[in-house]
N, C-alpha and C positions, 0 to 999 in steps of 0.2 A: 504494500500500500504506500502511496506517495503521498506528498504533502500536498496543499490547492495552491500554496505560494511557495514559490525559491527564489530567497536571498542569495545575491552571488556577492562576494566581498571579495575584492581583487587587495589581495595581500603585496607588500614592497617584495622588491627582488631580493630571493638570497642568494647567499654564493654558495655551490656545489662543491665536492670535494674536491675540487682543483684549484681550489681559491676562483674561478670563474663567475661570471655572473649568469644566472639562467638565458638565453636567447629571447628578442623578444617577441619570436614568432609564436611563443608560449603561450602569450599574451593576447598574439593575434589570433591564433588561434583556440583560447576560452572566448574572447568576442565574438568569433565565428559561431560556438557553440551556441553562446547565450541567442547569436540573433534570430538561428535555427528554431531553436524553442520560442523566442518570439514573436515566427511565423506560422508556427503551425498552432499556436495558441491562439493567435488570431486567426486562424481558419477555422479553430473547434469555435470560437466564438460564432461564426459567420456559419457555418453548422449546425449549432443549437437554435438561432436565430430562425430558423427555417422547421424545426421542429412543431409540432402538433399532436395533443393526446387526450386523452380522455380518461379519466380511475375515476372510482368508488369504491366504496366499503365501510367496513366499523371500525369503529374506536373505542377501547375498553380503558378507564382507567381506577386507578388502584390505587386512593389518598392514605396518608401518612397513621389514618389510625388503622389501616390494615384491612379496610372492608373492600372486598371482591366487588368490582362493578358499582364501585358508590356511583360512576360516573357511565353511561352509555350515548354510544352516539352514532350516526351515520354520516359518511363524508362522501361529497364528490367533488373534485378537482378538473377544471376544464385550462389548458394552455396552448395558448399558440406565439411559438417566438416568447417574448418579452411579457408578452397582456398573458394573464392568469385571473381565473376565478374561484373559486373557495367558497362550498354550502356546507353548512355542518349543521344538521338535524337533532336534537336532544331531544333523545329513547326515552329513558328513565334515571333518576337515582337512588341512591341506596336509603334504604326505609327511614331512616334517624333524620334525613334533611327535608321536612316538611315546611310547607309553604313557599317550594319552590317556582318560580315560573319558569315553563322548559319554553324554549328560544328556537328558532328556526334563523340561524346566521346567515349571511352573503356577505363574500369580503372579495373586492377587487382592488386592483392598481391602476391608478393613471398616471402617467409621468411621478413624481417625487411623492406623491399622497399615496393613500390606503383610505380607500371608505369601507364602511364594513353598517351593515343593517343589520338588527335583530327584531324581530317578528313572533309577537306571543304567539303561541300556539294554540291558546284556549281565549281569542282578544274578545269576541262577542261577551263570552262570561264573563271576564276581569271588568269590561266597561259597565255592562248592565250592574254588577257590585258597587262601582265604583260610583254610579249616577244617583244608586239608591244607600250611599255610604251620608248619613248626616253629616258628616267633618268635609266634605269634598266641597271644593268651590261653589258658591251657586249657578254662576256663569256655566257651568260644566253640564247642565243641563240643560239650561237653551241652544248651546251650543256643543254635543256630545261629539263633533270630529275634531274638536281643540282637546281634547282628552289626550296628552303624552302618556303613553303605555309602552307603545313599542319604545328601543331602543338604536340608538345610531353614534356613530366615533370617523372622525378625518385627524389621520395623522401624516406628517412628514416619515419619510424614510421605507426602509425595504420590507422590512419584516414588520405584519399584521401583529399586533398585540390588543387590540379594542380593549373589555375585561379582564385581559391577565387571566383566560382560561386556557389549558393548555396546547387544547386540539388547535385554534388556526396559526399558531408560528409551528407546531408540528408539522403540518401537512404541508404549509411553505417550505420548509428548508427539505421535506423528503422529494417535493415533484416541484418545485419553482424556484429554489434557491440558488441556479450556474449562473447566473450571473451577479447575484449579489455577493459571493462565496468569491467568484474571481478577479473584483476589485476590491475585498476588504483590505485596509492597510493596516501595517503594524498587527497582524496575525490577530484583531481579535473582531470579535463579533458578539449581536444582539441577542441573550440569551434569552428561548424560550420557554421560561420561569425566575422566580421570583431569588436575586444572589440573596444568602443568607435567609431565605422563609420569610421574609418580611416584603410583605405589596409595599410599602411606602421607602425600599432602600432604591425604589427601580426611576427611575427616570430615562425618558424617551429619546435617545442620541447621546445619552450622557454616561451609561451604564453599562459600558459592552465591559465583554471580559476576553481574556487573552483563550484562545482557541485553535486544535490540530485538528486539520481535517483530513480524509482518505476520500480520493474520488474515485469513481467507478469509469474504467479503462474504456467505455462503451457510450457512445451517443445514447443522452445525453449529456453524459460524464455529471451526473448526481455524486452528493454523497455518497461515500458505502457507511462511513463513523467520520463521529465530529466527538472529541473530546471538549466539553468546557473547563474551564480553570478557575480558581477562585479570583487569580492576581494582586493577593494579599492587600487589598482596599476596602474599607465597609462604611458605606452610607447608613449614617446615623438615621432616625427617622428626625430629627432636631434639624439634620442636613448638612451636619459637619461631617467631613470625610475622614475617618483615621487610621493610620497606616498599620497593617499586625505584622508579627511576626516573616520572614521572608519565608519560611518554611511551606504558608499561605500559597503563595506562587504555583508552586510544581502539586497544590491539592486540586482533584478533578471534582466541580461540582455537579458534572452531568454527563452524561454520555449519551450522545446519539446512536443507534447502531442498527443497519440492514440484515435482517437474517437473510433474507432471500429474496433474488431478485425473476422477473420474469421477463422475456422476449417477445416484445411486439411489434414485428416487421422489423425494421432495422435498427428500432431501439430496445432500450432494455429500461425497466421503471421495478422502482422497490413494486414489494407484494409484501411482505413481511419483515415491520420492523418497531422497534422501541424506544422510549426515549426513557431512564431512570436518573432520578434526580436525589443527590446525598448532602443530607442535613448535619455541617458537623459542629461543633463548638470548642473551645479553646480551652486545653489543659493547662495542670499549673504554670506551666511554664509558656502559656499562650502560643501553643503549639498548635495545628488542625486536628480534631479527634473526633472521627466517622461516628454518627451517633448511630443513626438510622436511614433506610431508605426513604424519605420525606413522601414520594412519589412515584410510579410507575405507569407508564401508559403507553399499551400495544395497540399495534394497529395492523389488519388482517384487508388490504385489497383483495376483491374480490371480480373485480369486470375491468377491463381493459379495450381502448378501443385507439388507433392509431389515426384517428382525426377529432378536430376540434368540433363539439355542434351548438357551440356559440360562437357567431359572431362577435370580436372587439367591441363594435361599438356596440351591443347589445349587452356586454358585460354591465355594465355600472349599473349597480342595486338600485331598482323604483321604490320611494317610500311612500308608503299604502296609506300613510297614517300620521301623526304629529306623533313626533318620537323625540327622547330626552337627548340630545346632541353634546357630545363631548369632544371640542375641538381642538386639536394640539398644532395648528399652521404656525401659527402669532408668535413670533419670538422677541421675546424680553428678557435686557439684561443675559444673553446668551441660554435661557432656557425658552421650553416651548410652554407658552400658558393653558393652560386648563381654562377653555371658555366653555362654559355651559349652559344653553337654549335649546327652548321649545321652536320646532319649525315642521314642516309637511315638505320642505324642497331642499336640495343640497345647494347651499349656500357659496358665495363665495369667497377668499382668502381676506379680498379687500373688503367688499360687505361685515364680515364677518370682526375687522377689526375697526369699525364703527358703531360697533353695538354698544349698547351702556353694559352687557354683560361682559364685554372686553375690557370696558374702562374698571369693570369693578375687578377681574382678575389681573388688571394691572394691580390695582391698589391692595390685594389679598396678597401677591409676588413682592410687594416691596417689603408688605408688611414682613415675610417669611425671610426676605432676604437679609431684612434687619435683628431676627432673629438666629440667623445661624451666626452673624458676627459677634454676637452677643454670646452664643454659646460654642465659641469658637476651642478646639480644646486646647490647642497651642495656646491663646490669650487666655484661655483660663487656669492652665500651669503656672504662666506667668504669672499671674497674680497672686497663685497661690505662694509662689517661693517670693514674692516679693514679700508679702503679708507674711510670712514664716521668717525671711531675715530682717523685716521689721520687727517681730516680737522679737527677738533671738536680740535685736540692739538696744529694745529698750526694756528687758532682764539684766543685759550687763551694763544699763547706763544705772537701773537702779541698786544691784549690786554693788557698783563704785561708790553712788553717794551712802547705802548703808556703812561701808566698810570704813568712810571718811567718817562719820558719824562716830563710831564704834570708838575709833583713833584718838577724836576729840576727845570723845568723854575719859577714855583713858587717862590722854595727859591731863586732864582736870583733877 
């Protein structure tokens, strides 16, 4: 298995046992090499580019308290080229999680976004409850298509994350991920789940972690395993970042992995694979120590077909409905704001950062941003060893004047 990037690092000449210098045709010829691989990497690109498929199937997952199938689900996956769509259906969960609403997803891309729709399943019912709920707006009755039920999210970047559930960055990185995988720099990538178990360390472009991937030797050249990494960094939920042990680094928090793949016409597309995700915590010595497996969730294709039967422009999710809109375009202060609105149309970047909902998560961002300086842990060190050799100077300014005191009365 080979890595999805190679660093070539052109070392100074040394001298051979002849005291000689190496020749520099050495030289010219590792260029050669490298431009080879150049080329024909730009051909795989030009290659996948012209691809087109079709999968379905289930998705079983398996949360951290150990219960079989808390999580069921159905997926279909349509790509052509670049443009990908993503439906995931929600079966059932496991008996203990009641008062769930099960979701009917669509996640596509357009250029730098990700819209993603979710669609109650049971919407006639939730509304009629919702119309004849005493606590619901009154408006909501003369007007029952203003009722936000469904759900919807517009994010920047490659990888779908809408709720931070685990099926759509799963199903992305197994059948839509060659070209996000072959421009990530600095080896790392969007991991899909949450670093450390905690929804609030994760932030949208800001959060990747250091990652090895294996690609599969066959159009069109997917995954086979992606190791993720911890990279010894943990987002506080306060928002201060601080640095653990290096040991952190080389701990893997997740693993990607294809058991099997299958042959459709001249490509090949997972059919069977997993993603498990390890939960560890810091021993005495703030070292990584594997607790348990946090997470597990397989996934079993089962239909395959070697053409797309969407159209691109047919891709982009219709919303049916006023859904609760979570939008991450707007970037402030280098992150992306959390705008959130009620709407029935997909909005746009600029509309969207004229709403008084934008101005208010400005003023929510500043407020947060003033909060992680305040709880900064570098500046709070600092104060503390300040406050510490302050008392520490004024023990021994009052020790001094006892001691004088002492002295006096002596010679008295």
């Amino acid at each position: 298995m080979s890595d999805a990037v190679v660093t070539n690092q052109f070392q100074p000449e040394r001298e051979n046992s002849t005291g000689s210098r190496r020749p520099a045709c050495v030289f010219r010829f590792g260029a050669w090499i490298l431009s080879v691989w150049l080329i024909v990497d730009s051909l795989n690109c030009l290659e996948v580019k012209g691809v087109e498929f079709s999968v379905s199937g289930r998705i079983e997952q398996q949360n951290k308290l150990g219960v079989q199938g808390a999580e069921t689900s159905d997926f279909e996956v349509f790509l052509r080229g670049n443009d990908w769509l993503i439906k995931i259906r929600q079966l059932s969960f496991a008996p203990e999680y009641t008062n769930v609403m099960l979701l009917d997803y669509v996640c596509y891309n357009q250029g730098d976004c990700i819209y993603t729709y979710a669609r109650a399943r049971e919407y006639d019912k939730i509304l009629s409850r919702l119309l004849t709920d005493p606590k619901s707006p009154a408006g909501w009755k003369s007007h029952p298509g203003n009722v936000p039920i469904d759900m919807a999210w517009i994010e920047k970047g490659s990888v779908p994350r809408a709720d931070n559930r685990f099926a759509l960055p799963l199903i992305f990185y197994a059948y839509c991920s060659r070209s996000y995988i072959g421009a990530f720099n600095n080896h790392s990538l969007e991991p899909p789940f949450f670093v450390d178990g905690r929804p609030n360390s994760f932030e949208k472009g800001q959060t990747n972690v250091p990652a090895f991937v294996s690609l599969s030797k066959s159009l069109p050249f997917l995954p086979e395993q992606i190791s993720f990494m911890h990279g010894n960094k943990m987002l506080l939920e306060s928002g201060a970042t601080i640095h653990l042990p290096k040991e952190w680094e080389s701990f893997t928090n997740a693993v990607y992995k294809v058991d099997s793949f299958t042959n459709i016409g001249s490509i090949k597309l997972p059919e069977r694979f997993a993603l498990t995700v390890f939960q560890a915590q810091q021993n005495a010595e703030g070292k990584p120590l594997i607790v348990r497996t946090s997470a597990s969730v397989t996934v079993h294709a089962s239909f395959f077909s070697d053409t797309c039967d969407v159209e691109p422009k047919d891709m982009k999710p219709e919303m049916l409905a006023f859904a609760k809109v979570t939008d991450k375009r707007v970037v402030f202060e280098g992150l992306f704001l959390s705008v959130r609105y009620n709407t029935n149309k997909w909005l746009s970047e600029e509309t969207v950062a004229n709403l008084k909902e934008c101005k208010a998560a400005v003023f929510e961002m500043q407020a947060e941003i003033a909060d992680r300086k305040s709880v900064n842990p570098h500046s709070r060190n600092l104060v503390i060893i300040i406050l510490g050799l302050s008392s520490m100077l004024l023990i021994g300014i009052w020790l001094a004047v006892r001691s004088n005191n002492t002295r006096a009365k002596g010679n008295n």
